[in-house]
C-alpha positions as CSV (number, residue, x, y, z in Angstrom):
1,X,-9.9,-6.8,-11.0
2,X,-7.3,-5.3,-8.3
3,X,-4.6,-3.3,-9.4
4,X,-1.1,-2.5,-7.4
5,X,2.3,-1.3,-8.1
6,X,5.4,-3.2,-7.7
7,X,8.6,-3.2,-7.7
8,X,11.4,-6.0,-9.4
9,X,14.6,-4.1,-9.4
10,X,16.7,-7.3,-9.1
11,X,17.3,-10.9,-10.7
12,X,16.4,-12.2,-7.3
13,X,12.7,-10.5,-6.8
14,X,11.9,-11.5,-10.2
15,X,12.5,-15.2,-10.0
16,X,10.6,-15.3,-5.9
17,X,8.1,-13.0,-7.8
18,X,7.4,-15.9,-10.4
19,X,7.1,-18.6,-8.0
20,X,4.5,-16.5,-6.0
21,X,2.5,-16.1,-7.9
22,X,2.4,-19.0,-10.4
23,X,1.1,-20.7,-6.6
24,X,-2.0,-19.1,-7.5
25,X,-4.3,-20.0,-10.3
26,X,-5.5,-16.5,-11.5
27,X,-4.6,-14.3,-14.4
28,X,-2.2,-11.6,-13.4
29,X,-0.5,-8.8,-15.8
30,X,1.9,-6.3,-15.6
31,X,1.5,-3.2,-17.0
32,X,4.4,-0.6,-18.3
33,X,3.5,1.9,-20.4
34,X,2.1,0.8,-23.2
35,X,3.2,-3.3,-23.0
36,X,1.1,-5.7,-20.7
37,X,2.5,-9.3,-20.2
38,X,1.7,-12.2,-18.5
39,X,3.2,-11.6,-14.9
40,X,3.7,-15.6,-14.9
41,X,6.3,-15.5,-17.8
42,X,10.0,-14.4,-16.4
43,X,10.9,-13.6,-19.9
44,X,8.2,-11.4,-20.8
45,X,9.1,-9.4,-17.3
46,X,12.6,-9.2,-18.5
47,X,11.8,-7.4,-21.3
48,X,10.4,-4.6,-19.3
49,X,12.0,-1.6,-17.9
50,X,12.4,-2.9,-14.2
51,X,14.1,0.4,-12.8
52,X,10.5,2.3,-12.7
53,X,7.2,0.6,-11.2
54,X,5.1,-1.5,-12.8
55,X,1.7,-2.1,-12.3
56,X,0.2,-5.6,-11.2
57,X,-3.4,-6.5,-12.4
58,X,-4.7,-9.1,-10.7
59,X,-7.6,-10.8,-12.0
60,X,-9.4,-12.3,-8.8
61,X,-11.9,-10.8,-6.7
62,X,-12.4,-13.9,-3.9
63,X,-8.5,-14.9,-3.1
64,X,-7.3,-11.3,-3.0
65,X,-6.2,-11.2,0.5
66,X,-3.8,-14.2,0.3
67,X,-2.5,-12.8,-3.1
68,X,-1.4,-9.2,-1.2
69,X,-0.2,-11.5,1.6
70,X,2.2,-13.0,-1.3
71,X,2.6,-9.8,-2.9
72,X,4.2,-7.8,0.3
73,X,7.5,-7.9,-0.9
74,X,7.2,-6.3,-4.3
75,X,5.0,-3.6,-3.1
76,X,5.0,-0.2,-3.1
């Protein structure tokens, strides 16, 4: 497992962050405080604070290189 911060402060990253990742066919979770959802479900990431960072599990150890490729964007 592979862990990152990110960042979704807008409508716009969120919906381009979905469709990123949903390209790939691992688990991924976000983690905010104390509430990890399934970083493949746009509702579940609306119901976290998106003003702070979040952090990104990514379960994968193989494809990890062309997930951070994907990833770039949302990065901190």
């Amino acid at each position: 497992m592979k862990t990152v911060q990110i960042s979704l402060n807008s409508i716009d990253k969120v919906k381009s962050f979905v469709n990123d990742i949903t390209k790939f066919d691992y688990d991924f979770d976000l983690v905010s405080g104390r509430y990890v959802i399934d970083a493949k479900s746009i509702m579940g990431i609306f119901s976290l604070d998106l003003s702070k960072p979040i952090d990104l599990n990514i379960h994968t150890e193989d494809g990890a290189e062309e997930i951070m490729k994907a990833l770039k964007p949302y990065l901190i």
